[in-house]
ZARODO-859732 format. One line per field, with one value per residue: chain; x, y, z of N, C-alpha, C, CB in turn. Coordinates in steps of 0.001 Angstrom, whole numbers, padded with zeros to 6 digits. Glycine has a CB too. Layout:
# residues N
chain [A | ...]
n_x [X | ...]
n_y [Y | ...]
n_z [Z | ...]
ca_x [X | ...]
ca_y [Y | ...]
ca_z [Z | ...]
c_x [X | ...]
c_y [Y | ...]
c_z [Z | ...]
cb_x [X | ...]
cb_y [Y | ...]
cb_z [Z | ...]
***
This chain:
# residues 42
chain [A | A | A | A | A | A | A | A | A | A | A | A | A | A | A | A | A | A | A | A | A | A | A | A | A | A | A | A | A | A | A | A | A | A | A | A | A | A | A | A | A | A]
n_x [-004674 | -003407 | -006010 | -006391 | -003896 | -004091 | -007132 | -005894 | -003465 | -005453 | -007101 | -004757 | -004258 | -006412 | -006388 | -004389 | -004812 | -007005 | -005374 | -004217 | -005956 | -007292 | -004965 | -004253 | -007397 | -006639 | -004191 | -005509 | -007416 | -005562 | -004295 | -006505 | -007043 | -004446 | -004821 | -007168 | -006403 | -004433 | -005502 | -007095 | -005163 | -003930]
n_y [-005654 | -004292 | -004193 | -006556 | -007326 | -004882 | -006273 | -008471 | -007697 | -006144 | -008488 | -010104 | -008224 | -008542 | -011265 | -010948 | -009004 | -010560 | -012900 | -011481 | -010843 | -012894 | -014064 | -012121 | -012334 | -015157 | -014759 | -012587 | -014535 | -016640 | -015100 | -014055 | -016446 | -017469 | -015595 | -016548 | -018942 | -018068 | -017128 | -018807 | -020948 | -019374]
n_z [-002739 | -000684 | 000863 | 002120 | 003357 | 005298 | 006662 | 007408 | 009246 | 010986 | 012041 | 013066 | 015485 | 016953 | 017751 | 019466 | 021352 | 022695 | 023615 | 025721 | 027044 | 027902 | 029314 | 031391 | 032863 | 034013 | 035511 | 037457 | 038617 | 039635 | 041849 | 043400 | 044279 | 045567 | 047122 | 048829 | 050058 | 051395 | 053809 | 054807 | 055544 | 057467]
ca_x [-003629 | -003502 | -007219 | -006003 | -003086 | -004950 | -007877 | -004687 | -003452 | -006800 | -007330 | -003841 | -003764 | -007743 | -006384 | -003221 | -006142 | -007580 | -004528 | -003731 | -007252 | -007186 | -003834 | -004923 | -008256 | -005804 | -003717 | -006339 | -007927 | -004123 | -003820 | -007674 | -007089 | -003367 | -005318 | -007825 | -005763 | -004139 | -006656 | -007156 | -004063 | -003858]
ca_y [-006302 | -003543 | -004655 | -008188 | -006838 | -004487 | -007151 | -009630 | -006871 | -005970 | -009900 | -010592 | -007312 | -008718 | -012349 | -010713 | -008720 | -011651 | -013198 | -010404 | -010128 | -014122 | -014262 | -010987 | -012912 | -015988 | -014210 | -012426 | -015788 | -017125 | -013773 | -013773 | -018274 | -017522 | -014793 | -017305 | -019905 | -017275 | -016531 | -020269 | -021419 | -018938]
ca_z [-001930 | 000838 | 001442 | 002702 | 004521 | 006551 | 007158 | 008288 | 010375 | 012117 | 012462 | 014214 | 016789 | 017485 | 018547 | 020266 | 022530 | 023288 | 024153 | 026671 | 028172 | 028927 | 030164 | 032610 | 033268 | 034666 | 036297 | 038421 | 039714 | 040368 | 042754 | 044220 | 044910 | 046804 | 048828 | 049473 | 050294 | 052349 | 054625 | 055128 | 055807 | 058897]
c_x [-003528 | -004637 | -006830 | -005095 | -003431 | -005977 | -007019 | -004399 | -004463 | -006818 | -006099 | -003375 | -005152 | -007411 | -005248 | -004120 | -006128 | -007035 | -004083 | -004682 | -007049 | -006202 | -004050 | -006121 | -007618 | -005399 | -004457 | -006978 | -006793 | -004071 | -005305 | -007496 | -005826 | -003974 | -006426 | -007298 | -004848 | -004296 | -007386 | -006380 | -003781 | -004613]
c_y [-005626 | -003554 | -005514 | -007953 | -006081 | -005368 | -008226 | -009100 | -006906 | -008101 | -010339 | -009461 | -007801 | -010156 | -011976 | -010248 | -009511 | -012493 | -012864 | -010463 | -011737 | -014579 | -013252 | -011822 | -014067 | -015609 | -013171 | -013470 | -016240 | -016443 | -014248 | -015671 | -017867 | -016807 | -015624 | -018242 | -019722 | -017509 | -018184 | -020481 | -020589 | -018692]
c_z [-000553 | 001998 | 002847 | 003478 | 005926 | 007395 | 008105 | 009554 | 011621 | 012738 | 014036 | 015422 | 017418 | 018892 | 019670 | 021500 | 023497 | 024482 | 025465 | 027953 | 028947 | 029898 | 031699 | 033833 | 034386 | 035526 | 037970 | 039636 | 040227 | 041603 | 043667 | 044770 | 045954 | 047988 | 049629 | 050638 | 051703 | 053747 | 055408 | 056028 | 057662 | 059859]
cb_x [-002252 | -003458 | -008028 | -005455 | -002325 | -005720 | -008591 | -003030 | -003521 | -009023 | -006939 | -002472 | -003441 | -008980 | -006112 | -002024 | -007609 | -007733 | -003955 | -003778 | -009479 | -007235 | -002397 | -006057 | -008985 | -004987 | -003108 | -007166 | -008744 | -002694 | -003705 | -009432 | -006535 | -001874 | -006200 | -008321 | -005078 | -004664 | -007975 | -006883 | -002955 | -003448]
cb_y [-006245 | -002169 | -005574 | -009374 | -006072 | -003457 | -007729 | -009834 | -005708 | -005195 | -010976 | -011147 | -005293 | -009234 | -013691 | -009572 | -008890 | -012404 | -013040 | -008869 | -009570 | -015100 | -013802 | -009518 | -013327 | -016400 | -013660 | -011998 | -017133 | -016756 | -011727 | -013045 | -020025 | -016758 | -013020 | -017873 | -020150 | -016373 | -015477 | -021161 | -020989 | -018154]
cb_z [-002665 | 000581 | 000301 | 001697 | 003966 | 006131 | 006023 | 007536 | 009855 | 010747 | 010778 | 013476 | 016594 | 015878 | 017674 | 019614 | 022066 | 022352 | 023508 | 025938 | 027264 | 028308 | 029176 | 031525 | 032100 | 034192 | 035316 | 037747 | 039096 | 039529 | 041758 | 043125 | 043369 | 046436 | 048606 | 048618 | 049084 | 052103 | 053301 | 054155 | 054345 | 058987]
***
């Protein structure tokens, strides 16, 4: 039973990661497009 719990565990801090890194990933291009857009604009 503690098998399957731990395996659950590991599983749902793996997709939380994920979660983190893509939201980061987003957030970077959001930031590097306004500075574009920036740099345009003036």
């Amino acid at each position: 039973m503690s098998e399957n719990v731990m395996m659950a565990l590991e599983m749902m801090g793996q997709g939380m990661l994920g979660i983190f890194v893509v939201l980061g990933v987003i957030a970077l291009l959001v930031v590097l497009l306004q500075k574009l857009d920036g740099k345009k604009k003036k």
